[in-house]
C-alpha positions in Angstrom: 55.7 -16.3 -32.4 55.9 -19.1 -30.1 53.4 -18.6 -26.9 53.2 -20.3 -23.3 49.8 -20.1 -22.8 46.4 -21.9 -20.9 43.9 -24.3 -22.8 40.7 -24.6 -21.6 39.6 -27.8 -20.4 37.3 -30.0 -18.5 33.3 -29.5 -18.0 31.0 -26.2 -18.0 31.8 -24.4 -15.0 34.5 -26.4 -13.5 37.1 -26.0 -16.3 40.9 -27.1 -16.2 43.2 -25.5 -18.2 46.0 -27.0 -19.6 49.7 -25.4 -19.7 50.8 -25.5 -23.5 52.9 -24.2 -26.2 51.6 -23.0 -29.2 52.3 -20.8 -32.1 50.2 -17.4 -31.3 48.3 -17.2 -34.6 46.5 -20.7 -33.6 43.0 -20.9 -32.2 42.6 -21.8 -28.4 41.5 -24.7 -28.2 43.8 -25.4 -32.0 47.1 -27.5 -32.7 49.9 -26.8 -30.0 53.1 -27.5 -29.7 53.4 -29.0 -26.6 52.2 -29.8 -23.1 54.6 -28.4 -20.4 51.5 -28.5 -17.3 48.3 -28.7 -16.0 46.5 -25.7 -13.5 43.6 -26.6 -11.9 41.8 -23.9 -9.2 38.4 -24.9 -9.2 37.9 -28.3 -8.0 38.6 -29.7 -4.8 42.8 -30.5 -5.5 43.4 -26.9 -6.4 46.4 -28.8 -7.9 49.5 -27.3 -10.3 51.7 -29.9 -12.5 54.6 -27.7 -14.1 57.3 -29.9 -16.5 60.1 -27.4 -15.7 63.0 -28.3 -17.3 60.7 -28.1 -20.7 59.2 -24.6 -20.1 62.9 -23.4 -19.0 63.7 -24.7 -22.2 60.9 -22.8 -24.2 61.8 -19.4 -22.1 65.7 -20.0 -23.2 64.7 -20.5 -26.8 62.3 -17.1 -26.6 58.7 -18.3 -26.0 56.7 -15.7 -24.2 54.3 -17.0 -21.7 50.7 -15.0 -21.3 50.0 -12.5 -18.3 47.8 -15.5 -16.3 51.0 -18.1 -17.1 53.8 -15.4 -16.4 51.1 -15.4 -12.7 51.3 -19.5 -12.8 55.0 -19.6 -13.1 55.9 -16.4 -10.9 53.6 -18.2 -7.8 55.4 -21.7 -8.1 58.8 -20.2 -8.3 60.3 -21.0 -11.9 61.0 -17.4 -13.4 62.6 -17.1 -10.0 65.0 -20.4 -10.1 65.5 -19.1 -13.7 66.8 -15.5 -12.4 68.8 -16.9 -10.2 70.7 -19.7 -12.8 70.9 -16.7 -14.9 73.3 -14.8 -12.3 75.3 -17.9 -12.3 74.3 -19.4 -8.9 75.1 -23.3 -8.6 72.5 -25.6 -7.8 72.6 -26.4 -4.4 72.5 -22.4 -3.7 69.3 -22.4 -5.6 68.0 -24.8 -3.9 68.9 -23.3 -0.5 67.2 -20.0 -2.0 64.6 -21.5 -3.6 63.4 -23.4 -0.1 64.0 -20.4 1.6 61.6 -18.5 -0.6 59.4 -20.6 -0.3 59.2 -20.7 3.4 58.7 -17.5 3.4 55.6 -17.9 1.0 54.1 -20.5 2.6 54.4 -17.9 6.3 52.4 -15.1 4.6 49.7 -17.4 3.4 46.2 -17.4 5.8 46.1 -20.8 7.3 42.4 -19.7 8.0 42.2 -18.9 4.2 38.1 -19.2 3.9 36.8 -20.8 0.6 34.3 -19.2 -2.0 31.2 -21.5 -0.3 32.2 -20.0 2.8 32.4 -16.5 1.6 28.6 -17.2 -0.1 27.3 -18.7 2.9 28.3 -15.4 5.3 26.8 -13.2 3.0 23.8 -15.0 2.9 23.9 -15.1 6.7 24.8 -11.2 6.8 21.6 -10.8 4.5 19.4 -12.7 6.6 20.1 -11.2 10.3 19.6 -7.8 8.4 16.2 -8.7 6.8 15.3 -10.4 10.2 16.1 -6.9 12.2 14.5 -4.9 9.5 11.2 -7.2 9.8 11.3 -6.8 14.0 11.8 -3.1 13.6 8.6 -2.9 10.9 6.5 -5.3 13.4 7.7 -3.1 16.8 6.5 0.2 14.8 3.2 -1.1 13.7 2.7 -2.6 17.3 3.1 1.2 18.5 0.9 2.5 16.0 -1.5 0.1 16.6 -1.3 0.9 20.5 -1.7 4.4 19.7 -4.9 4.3 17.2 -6.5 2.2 20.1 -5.3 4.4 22.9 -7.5 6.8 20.9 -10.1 4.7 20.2 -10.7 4.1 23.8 -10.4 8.1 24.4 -12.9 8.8 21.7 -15.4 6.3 23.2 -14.8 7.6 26.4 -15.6 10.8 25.6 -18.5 9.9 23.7 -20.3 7.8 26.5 -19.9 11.5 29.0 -21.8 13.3 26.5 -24.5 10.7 26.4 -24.6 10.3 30.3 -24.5 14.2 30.6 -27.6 14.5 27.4 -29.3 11.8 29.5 -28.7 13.9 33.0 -30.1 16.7 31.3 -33.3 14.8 29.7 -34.0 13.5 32.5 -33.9 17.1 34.7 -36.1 18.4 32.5 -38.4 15.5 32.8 -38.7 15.8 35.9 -39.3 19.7 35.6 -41.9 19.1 33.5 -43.8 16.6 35.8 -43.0 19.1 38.7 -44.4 21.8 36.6 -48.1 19.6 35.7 -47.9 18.9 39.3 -47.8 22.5 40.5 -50.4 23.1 37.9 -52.8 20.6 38.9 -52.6 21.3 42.3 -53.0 25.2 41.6 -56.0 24.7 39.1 -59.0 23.6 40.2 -61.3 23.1 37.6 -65.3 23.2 38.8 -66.6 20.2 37.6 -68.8 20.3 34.8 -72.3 19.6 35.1 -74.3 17.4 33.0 -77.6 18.6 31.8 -79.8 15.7 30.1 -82.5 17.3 28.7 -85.2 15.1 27.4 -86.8 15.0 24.9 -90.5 16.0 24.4 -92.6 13.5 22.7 -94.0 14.6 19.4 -98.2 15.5 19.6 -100.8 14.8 17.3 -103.2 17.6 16.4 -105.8 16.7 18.6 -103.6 16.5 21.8 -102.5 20.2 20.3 -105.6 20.9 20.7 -106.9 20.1 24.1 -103.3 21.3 25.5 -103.9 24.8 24.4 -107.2 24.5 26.1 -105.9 23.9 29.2 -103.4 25.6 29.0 -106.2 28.9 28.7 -107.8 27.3 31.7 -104.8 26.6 34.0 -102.9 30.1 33.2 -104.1 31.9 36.1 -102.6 29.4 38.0 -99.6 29.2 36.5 -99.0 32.5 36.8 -99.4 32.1 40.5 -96.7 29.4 40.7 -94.2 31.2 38.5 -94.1 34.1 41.3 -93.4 32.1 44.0 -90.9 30.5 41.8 -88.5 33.0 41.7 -88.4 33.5 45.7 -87.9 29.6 46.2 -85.1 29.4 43.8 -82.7 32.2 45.6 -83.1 30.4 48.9 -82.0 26.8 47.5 -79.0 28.5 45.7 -78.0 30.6 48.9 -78.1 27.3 51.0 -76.4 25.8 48.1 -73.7 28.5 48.0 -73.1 28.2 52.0 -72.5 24.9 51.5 -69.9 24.4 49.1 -68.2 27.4 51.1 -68.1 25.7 54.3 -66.5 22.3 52.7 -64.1 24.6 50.3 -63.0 26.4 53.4 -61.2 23.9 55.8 -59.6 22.4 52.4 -58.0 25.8 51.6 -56.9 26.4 55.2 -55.1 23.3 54.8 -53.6 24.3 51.8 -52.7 27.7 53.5 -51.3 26.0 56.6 -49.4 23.2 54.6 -45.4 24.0 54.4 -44.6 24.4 50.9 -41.0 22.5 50.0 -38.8 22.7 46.8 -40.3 19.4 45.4 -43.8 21.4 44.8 -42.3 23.9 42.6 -39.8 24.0 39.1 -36.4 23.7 39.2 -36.3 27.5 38.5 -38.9 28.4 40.8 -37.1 26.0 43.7 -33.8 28.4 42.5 -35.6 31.8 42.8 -37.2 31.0 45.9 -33.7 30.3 47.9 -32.3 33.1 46.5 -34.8 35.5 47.2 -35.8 34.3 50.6 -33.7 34.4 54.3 -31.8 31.3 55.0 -33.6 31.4 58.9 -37.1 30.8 56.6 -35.9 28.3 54.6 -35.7 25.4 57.3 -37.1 22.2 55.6 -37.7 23.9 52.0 -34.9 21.6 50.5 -35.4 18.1 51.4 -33.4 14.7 51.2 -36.0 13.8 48.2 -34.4 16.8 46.3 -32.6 15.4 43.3 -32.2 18.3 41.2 -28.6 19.9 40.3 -30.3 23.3 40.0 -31.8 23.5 43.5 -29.0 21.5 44.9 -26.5 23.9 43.5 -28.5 27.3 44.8 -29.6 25.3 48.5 -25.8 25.3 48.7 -25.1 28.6 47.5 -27.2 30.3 49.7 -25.3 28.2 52.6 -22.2 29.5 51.5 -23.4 33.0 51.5 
């Protein structure tokens, strides 16, 4: 069976085929027949040679052409101009249909028709702007998240410098509590001062001095007994005057004390507290003081004002 068919042609991805007839049992690229056109839709010519008069001639004598020549032939017109002789038409009526037909091809072509490169290169640009707003999304979410981890950061910090200001507020009240407290002590206790006694000591005696000491001491015990009687009188008059004394210096010291007005510095932060509540405001007058730094006794001097 005789075929119209394509053989492929030309270089590795930019082939050319050529229009030829060939028996249908030969290889592609085989022994043909004849060349009746070229088709060429790759390079830049996008060209189509067709020898019709020869490939009406193969069609009369019943050579069937392949589906992508039946396409070729069908596109450029010649199984049309072959229906038409077939009907009977003369030639200048083909010719007037065949123009006509192909005017009104040519009308539904897109003059804007846009080439493979172009297709590739939109893509491409499609695929890029989406990547780019994928990328400013990613980078405007991370820049939120990072804004919120600090945010926290800062509230964490925050929160963590109060409680060290408060802990050091409240080491340093009860510092000064406890120094208020030795104060109060050491004003309150008086301890007598100690007395030293240096006692010194006797020198050892031989047995001789033993001796003559117990001798006199036989000789001069009447007279010691003498002296130690009138001892005991002499010593309770010096520790009478002693006494009087130390009680007329210790007086006008505690009368001072006595007299002194007592404020809420001299006392504990709890003792301050107790005192203003458990006393009249009239007899508190200058008991809390501008020195007063205390929260405690601030906080009850201004309760009790309230009441």
């Amino acid at each position: 069976m005789i075929k119209i068919r394509l053989q492929r042609k030309g270089r590795i991805r930019r082939p050319i085929y050529h229009i030829v007839v060939a028996d249908s049992r030969a290889p592609r690229d085989g022994r043909i027949i004849e060349q009746v056109g070229r088709f060429d839709g790759v390079t830049e010519k996008k060209e189509t040679v067709l020898n019709e008069d020869r490939i009406m001639y193969w069609l009369d004598t019943g050579a069937q052409p392949t589906d992508s020549v039946r396409k070729i032939l069908r596109h450029e017109g010649v199984l049309y101009k072959r229906h038409l002789m077939m009907w009977g038409k003369s030639e200048e009526e083909v010719e007037a249909a065949l123009t006509e037909w192909k005017a009104y091809r040519d009308s539904k072509k897109d003059t804007s028709e846009v080439t493979r490169k172009e297709q590739v290169a939109a893509a491409l640009a499609a695929e890029e702007k989406e990547y780019k707003a994928q990328v400013t999304k990613k980078a405007a979410t991370a820049a939120e998240e990072l804004a919120t981890e600090e945010a926290a950061a800062k509230v964490e910090e925050t929160v963590e410098e109060v409680v060290e200001a408060e802990a050091e507020e409240a080491a340093v009240e009860e510092t000064v509590e406890e120094v208020a407290v030795e104060e109060a002590t050491e004003e309150v206790v008086e301890e007598p001062a100690a007395e030293e006694v240096v006692e010194e000591a006797a020198p050892e005696e031989t047995p001789a001095e033993a001796e003559v000491a117990e001798e006199a001491v036989v000789e001069e015990a009447p007279a010691e007994t003498e002296a130690t009687e009138e001892a005991p009188a002499e010593v309770e008059e010096t520790v009478e005057e002693v006494a009087t004394e130390e009680t007329t210096e210790e007086a006008p010291a505690e009368a001072e004390v006595a007299d002194a007005p007592k404020t809420s510095v001299d006392m504990t932060a709890k003792e301050a507290a107790d005192h203003i509540e458990a006393t009249d405001l009239a007899d508190l007058e200058g008991f809390v003081t501008d020195a007063e730094e205390r929260k405690t006794v601030r906080a009850a001097w201004e309760a009790k004002n309230a009441e």
